[in-house]
Structures are given as structure tokens and as C-alpha cells.
C-alpha positions as CSV (number, residue, x, y, z in Angstrom):
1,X,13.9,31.7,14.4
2,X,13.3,28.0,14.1
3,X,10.1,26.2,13.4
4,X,9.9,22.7,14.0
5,X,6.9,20.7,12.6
6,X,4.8,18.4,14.9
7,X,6.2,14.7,14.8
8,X,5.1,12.8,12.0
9,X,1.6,10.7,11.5
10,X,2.9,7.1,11.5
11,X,1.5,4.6,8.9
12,X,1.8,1.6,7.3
13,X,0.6,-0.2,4.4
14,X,1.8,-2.8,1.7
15,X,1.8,-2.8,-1.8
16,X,-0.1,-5.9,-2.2
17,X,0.5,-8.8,-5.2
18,X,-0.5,-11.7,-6.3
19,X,0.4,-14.1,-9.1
20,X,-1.8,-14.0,-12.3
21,X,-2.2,-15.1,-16.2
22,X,-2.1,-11.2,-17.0
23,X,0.9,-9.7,-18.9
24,X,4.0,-9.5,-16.4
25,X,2.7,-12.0,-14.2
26,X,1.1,-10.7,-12.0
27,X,-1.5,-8.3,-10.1
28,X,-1.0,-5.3,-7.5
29,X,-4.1,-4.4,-5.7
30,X,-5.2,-1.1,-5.7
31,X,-8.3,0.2,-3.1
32,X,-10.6,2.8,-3.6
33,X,-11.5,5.4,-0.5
34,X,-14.6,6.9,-0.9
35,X,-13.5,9.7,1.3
36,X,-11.2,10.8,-0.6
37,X,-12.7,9.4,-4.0
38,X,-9.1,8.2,-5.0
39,X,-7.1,4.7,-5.3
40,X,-3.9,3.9,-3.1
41,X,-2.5,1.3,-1.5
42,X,-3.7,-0.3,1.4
43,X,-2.5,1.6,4.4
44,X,-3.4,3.3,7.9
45,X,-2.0,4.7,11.0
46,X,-0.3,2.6,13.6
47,X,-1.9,2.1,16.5
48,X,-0.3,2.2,20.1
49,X,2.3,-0.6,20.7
50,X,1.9,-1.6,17.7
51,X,5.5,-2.4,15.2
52,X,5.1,-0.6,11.8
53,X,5.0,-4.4,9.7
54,X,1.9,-5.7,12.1
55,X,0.5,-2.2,11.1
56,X,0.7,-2.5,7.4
57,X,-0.4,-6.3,7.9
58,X,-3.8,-5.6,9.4
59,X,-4.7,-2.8,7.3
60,X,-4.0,-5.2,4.4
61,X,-6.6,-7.3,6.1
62,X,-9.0,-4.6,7.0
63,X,-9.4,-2.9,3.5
64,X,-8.9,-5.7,1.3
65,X,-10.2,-9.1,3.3
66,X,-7.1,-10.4,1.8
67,X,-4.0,-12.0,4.1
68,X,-1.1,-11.7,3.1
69,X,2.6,-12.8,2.8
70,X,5.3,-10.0,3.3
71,X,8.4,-9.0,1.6
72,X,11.3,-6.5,1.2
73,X,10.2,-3.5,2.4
74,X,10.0,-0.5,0.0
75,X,10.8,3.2,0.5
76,X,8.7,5.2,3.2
77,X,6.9,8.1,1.9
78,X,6.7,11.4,3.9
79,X,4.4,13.7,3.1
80,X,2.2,16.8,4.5
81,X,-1.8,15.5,5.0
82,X,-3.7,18.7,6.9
83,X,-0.4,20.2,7.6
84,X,1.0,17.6,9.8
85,X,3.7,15.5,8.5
86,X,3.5,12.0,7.7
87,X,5.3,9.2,6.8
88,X,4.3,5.7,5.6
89,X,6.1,2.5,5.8
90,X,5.9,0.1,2.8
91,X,6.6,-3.8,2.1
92,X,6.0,-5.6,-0.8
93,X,3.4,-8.6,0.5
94,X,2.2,-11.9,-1.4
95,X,-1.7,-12.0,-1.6
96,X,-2.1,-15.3,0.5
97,X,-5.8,-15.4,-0.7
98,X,-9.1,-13.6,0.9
99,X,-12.2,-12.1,0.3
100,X,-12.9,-8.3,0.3
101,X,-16.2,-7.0,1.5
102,X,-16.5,-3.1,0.7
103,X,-16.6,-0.5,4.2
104,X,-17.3,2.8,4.0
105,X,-13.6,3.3,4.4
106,X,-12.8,1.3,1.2
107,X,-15.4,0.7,-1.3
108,X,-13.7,-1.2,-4.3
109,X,-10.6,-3.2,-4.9
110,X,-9.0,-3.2,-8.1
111,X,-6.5,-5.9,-9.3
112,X,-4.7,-4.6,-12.0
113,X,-1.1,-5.8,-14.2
114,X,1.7,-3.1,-13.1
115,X,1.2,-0.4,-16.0
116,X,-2.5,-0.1,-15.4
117,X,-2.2,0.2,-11.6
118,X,0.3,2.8,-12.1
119,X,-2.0,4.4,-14.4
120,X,-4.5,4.4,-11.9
121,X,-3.2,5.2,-8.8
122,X,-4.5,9.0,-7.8
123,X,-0.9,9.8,-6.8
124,X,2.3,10.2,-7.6
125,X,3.9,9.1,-4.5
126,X,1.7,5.7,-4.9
127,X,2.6,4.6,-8.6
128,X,6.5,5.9,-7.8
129,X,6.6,2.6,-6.0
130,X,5.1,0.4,-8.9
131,X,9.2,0.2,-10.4
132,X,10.3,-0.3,-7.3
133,X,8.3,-3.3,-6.1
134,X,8.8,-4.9,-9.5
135,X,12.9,-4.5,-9.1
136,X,12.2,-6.0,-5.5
137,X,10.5,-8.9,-6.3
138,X,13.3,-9.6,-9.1
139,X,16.0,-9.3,-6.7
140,X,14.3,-11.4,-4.3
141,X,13.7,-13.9,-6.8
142,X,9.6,-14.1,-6.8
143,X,9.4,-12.7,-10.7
């Protein structure tokens, strides 16, 4: 007998950037969920209608305040949240400047040099895609 698992939970989010004086050159921003009490990457569900890169452009927005810029897109990550598959779409995106205000869905941003975001981030999945954004933005030229 064959069990098939519900479609997946579509989502979208970037790993966002921005140039800086820091060692390496620059910053990824990292947001904190009080929900969850843990720091990711900006991200949410799509919404109906919506294409996956205007997803993962207005949650940028919406947790951060910041607009952005994107890129090459990155590896999707599947994963199981409350059973149910999921699977999020990632691009690499350019801070193109903004102001965060905290929410109750994300209460801090951190901008943070590569090694320390990694450090930080709560999971694995997340700071996995720290080496591959850097190789991106070599390949595309932007480091």
C-alpha cells in the first residue's frame, strides 16, 4: 500500500545582502520570529495567484521594511513543518535600502558578515545556503 503525502506548503523567501565595510564585504540579514524564538531568512507562504519571486519579494518587504534587488535563485528547501510537506523557494536579493519596524511576526533583524550569520542561523537548512549564495554572487560577478 501506497501513502502519498498532502501537496507541499509553498513558500518563498530571499536570502537578503547588502554591501558593507565588514570582513568579506558584505552583510546577510538574518530575522528573528518570536513564535518560534529562532532566526531564518525572510520568507512566507505564497498567496493565491501569486508567482513564487513576487512571494519571496513581499515578504522581504514585510519582515524586514527593506526592498530589495533580486538575483540567482538558490536551492529550494523541502522540509516536514506539522507533518505536511513544504518547500521554499530562494533568491539571492540586493538590499536596495529600508527601514524595519519590528511585528509580532518578526521582532529583530540582524545584519551580520557570512560566518556569523551562519553561526546564527537556528537551522541547518538556513546556514546550508550561506556557501551557496556567496559562490552565486561570485559567479554572477557582485563579489
Amino acid at each position: 500500500m501506497t501513502t502519498t503525502l498532502p501537496e507541499p506548503v509553498l513558500a518563498a523567501g530571499c536570502v537578503l545582502w547588502r554591501r558593507s565595510t565588514a570582513p568579506g564585504g558584505l552583510e546577510l540579514c538574518l530575522v528573528h520570529r518570536p513564535k518560534y524564538d529562532d532566526w531564518s531568512w525572510p520568507k512566507g507562504k505564497l498567496q493565491p495567484g501569486e508567482s513564487l519571486l513576487a512571494c519571496a519579494l513581499r515578504e522581504v518587504e514585510e519582515e524586514t521594511g527593506h526592498r530589495c534587488v533580486p538575483g540567482p535563485a538558490l536551492p529550494t528547501v523541502h522540509y516536514l513543518s506539522n507533518g505536511r510537506p513544504k518547500e521554499v523557494h530562494y533568491w539571492a536579493a540586493e538590499s536596495a535600502g529600508g527601514h524595519f519596524t519590528p511585528s509580532s511576526e518578526v521582532d529583530r533583524v540582524r545584519w551580520l558578515p557570512p560566518d556569523e550569520a551562519r553561526a546564527r542561523l537556528t537551522r541547518l537548512r538556513d546556514s546550508d545556503l550561506v556557501p551557496v549564495l556567496l559562490d552565486a554572487l561570485r559567479g554572477a560577478g557582485a563579489l
